[in-house]
C-alpha positions as CSV (number, residue, x, y, z in Angstrom):
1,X,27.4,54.1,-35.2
2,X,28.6,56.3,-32.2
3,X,31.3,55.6,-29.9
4,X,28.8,55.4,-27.4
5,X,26.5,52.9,-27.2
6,X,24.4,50.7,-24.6
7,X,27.1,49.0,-22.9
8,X,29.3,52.5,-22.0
9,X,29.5,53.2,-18.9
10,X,27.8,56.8,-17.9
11,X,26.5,58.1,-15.1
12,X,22.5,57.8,-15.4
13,X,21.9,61.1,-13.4
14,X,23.4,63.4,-16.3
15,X,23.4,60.6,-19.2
16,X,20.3,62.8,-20.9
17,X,19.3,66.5,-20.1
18,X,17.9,67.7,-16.8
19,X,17.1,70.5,-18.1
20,X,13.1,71.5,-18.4
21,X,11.5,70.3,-21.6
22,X,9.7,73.4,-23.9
23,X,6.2,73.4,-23.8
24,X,4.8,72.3,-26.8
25,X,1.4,70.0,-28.1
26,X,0.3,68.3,-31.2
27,X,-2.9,66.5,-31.8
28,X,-3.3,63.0,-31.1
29,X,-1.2,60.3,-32.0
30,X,1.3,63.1,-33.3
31,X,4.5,62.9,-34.7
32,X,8.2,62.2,-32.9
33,X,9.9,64.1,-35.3
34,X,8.1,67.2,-34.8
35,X,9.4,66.7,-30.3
36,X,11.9,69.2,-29.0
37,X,13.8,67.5,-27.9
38,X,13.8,64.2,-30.5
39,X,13.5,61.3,-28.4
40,X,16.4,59.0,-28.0
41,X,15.4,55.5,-29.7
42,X,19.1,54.2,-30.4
43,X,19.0,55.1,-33.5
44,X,22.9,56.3,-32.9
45,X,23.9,53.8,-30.0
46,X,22.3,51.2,-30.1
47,X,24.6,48.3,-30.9
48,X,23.6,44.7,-31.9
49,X,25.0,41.3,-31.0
50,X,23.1,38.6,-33.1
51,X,20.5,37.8,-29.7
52,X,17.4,37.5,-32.4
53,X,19.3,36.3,-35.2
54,X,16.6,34.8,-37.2
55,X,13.9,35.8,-35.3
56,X,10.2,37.6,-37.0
57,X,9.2,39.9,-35.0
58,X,5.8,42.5,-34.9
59,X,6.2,44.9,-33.1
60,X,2.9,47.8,-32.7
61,X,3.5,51.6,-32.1
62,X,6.8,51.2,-33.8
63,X,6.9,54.6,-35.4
64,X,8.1,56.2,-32.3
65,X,8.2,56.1,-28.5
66,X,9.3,53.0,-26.9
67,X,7.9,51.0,-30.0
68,X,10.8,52.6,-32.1
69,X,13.5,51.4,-30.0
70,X,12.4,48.0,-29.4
71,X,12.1,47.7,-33.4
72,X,15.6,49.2,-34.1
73,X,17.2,46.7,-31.1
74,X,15.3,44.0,-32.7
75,X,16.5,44.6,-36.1
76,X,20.3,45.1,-35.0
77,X,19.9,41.6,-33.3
78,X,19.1,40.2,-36.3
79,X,15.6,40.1,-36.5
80,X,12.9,40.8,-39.4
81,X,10.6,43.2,-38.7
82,X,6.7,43.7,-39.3
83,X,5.7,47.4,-38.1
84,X,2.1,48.2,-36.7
85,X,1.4,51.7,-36.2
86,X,-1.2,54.2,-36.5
87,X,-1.2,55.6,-40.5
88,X,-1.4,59.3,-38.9
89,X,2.4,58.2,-38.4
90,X,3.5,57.2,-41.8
91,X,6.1,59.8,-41.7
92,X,8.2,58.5,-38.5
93,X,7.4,54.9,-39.3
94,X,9.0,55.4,-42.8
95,X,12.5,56.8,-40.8
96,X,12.5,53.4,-38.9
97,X,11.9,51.4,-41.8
98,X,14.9,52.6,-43.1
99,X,17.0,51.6,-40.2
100,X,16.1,48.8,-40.5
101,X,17.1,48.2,-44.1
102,X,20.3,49.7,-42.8
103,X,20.8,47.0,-40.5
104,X,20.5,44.3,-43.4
105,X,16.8,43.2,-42.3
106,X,13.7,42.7,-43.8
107,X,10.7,45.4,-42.9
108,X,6.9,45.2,-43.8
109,X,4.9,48.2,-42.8
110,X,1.4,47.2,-41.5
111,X,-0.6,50.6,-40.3
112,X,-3.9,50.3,-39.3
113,X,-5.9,51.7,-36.2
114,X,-5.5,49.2,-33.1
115,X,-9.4,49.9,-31.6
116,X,-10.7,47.7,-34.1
117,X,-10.9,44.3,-33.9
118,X,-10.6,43.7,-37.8
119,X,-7.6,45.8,-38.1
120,X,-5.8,43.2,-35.5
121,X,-6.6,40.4,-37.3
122,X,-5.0,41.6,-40.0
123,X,-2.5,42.9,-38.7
124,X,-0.9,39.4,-37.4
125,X,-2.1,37.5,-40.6
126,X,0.0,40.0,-42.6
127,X,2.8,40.4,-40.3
128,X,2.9,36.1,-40.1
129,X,3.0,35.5,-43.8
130,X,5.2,38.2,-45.0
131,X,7.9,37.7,-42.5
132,X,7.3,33.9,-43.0
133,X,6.1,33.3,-39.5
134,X,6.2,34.8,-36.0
135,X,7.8,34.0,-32.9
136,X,7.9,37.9,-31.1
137,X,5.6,39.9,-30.4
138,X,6.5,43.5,-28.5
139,X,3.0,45.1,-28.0
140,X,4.0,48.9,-27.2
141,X,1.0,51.2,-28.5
142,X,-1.3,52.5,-26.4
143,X,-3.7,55.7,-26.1
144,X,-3.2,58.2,-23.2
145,X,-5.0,61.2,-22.5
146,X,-5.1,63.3,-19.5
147,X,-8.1,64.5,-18.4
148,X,-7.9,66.5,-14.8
149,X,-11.7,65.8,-13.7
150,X,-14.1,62.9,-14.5
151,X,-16.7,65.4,-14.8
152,X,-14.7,66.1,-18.5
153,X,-13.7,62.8,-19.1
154,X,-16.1,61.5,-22.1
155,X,-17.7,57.9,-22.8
156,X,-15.8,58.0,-26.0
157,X,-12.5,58.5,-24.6
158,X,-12.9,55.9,-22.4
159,X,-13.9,53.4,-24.5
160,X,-11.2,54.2,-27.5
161,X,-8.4,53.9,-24.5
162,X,-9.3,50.4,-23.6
163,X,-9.9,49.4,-27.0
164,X,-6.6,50.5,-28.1
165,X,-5.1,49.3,-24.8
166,X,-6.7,46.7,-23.5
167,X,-9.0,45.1,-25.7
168,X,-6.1,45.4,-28.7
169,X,-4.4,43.1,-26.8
170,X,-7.0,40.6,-26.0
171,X,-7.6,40.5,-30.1
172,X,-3.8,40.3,-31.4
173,X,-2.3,37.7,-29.2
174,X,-5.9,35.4,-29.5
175,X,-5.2,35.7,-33.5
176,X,-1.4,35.3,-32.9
177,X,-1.4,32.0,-30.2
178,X,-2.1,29.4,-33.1
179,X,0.7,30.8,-35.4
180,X,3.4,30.9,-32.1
181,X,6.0,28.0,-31.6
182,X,7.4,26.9,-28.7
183,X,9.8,29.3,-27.7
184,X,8.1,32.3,-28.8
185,X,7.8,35.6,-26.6
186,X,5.4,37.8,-26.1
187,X,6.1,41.7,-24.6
188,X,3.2,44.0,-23.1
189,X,3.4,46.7,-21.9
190,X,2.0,48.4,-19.1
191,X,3.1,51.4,-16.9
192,X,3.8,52.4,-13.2
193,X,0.7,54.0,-13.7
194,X,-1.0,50.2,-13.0
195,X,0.8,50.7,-9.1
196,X,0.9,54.7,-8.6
197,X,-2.3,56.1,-11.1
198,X,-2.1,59.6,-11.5
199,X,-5.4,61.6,-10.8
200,X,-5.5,63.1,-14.6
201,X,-5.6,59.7,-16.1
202,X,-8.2,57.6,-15.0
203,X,-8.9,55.8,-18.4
204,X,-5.3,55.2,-19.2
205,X,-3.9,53.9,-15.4
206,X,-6.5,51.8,-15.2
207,X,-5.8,50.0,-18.8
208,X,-2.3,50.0,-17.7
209,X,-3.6,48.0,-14.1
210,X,-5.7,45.5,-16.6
211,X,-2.5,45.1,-19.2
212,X,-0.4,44.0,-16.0
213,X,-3.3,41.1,-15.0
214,X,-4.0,39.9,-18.0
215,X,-0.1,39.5,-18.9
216,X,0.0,37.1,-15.6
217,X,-2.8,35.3,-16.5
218,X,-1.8,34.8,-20.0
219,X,1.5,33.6,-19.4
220,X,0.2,30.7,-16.9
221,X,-2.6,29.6,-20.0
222,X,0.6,29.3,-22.5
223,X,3.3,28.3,-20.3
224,X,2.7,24.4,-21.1
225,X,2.7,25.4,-25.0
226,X,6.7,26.9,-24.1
227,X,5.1,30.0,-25.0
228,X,6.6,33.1,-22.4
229,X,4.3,36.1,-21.8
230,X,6.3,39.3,-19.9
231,X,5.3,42.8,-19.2
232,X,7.7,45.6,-19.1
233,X,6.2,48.9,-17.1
234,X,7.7,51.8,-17.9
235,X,8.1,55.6,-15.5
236,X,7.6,58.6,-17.2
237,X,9.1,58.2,-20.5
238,X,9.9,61.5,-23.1
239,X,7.7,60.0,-26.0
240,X,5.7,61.7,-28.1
241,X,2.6,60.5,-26.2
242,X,3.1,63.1,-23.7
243,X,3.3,65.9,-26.0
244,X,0.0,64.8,-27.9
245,X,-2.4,64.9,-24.7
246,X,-0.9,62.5,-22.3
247,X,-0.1,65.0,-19.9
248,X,-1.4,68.3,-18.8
249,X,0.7,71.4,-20.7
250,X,2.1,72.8,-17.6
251,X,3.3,69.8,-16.3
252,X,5.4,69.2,-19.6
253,X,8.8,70.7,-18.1
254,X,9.5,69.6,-15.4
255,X,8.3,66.3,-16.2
256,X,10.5,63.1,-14.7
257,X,12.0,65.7,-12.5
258,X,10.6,64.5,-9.8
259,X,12.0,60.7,-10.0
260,X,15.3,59.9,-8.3
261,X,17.5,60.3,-11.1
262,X,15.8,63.6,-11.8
263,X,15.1,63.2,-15.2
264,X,12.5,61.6,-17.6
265,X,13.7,58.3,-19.4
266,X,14.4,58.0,-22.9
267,X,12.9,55.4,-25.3
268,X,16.8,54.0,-26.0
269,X,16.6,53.4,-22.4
270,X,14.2,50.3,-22.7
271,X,15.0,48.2,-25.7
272,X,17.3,46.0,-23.7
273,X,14.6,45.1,-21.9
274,X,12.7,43.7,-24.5
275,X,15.9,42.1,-26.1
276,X,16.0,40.3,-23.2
277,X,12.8,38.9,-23.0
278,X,12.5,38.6,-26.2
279,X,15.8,36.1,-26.4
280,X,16.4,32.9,-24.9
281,X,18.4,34.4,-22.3
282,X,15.3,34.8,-20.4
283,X,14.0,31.5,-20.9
284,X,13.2,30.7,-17.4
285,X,11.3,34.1,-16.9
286,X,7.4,34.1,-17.9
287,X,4.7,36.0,-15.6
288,X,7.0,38.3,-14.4
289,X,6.9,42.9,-14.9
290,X,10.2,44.5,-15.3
291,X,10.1,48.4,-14.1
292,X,12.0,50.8,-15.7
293,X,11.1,53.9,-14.1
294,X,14.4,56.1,-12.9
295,X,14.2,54.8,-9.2
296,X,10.1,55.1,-8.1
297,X,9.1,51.7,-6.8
298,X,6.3,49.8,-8.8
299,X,3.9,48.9,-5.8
């Protein structure tokens, strides 16, 4: 582990790079490991205090991205670990399984594609009885494509966003509710794209608007069970998600640049977030979106 980790103090400005990302694209989902830079997911700083000790956790898109740190957190917290992601990312999903072997955790891999219904199901069923039950659930993948005018923007496209989006999430917390105890968590996440939508993603901002609503509404059906349901909305985030599509090529390098920290966040940046709701720490906290978007208001 690094002598830095979460809790060193740094100043946030120059903490990562301001400098202008390289252009570069893959095809869709792509691969983390392929970025220049390689997304910071903790896998160096992020340091563990036993706040999920015991704890099963799934966690979806945990190959890379956001989904990769809140994995590794959970893992150096002391939870088992069941990882959803898409099988196009074997490859990074494989590097966090072995993190999380390194932090003395059990890992089952679950990929599967998230627009199907079927793939859900199964999904949570696995996840429940090889980690012997479930009481997280951190639901981080999502689809993102940007598409400048709705002239261009296809049927298809729109449809496979909410499925993987929205109606993913509809399908794995109805399987997961009757497996949940009291005191269970569940994460979404959504985006300041659900409060500031940029123009080239139509499909995507408005998932991201339906994710935040549905999270509310959720969390007041379960809240009598003991059962908290939080949303954390990220700002513009260096995953892999904006080098495979999510946003336009020229606006690659200078993106985050124009938040007031004057810089894109890193997925490392986030997993705290989900610790905490994910712990009893935050016990008293259901209904409720956390922003973490380098200083641009959500609303």
């Amino acid at each position: 582990m690094a002598d830095l980790d979460q809790y060193t103090m740094r100043n946030p400005v120059t903490q990562y790079t301001q400098d202008e990302f390289p252009k570069q694209s893959q095809d869709a989902p792509g691969l983390q490991s392929d970025m220049t830079p390689v997304p910071d997911c903790g896998e160096q700083t992020y340091r563990g205090s036993g706040r999920l000790s015991g704890r099963k956790a799934l966690v979806t898109g945990a190959d890379s991205g956001i989904g990769r740190a809140v994995a590794i957190a959970f893992a150096r917290e002391g939870a088992d670990i069941a990882l959803a992601y898409h099988p196009d990312e074997h490859k990074d999903a494989e590097q966090v399984a072995e993190l999380i072997k390194e932090a003395g955790r059990k890992v089952f891999m679950l990929p599967g594609d998230l627009s199907d219904e079927s793939v859900n199901v199964k999904v949570v069923e696995d996840a429940a009885n090889q980690l012997g039950g479930l009481d997280i659930l951190a639901l981080v993948a999502g689809k993102q494509t940007a598409v400048e005018d709705i002239a261009d923007l296809t049927t298809e496209q729109f449809r496979k966003t909410y499925e993987t989006n929205v109606f993913s999430l509809f399908w794995m917390t109805k399987a997961a509710l009757p497996l949940l105890p009291a005191g269970a968590s569940i994460i979404t996440t959504s985006s300041i794209q659900a409060y500031q939508p940029s123009p080239s993603l139509l499909d995507y901002a408005s998932t991201k608007a339906a994710i935040l609503n549905y999270t509310r509404g959720l969390a007041k059906q379960v809240a009598a069970k003991g059962i908290r349901v939080n949303c954390v909305a990220p700002g513009p985030i260096w995953t892999v998600l904006q080098v495979s599509g999510g946003q336009p090529a020229e606006k690659l390098p200078s993106f985050g640049a124009q938040t007031p920290l004057g810089r894109a966040g890193q997925p490392a940046e986030l997993a705290p977030i989900y610790v905490y709701l994910a712990s009893q720490e935050s016990s008293y906290v259901t209904a409720e979106v956390h922003g973490v978007t380098g200083g641009n208001h959500l609303g």
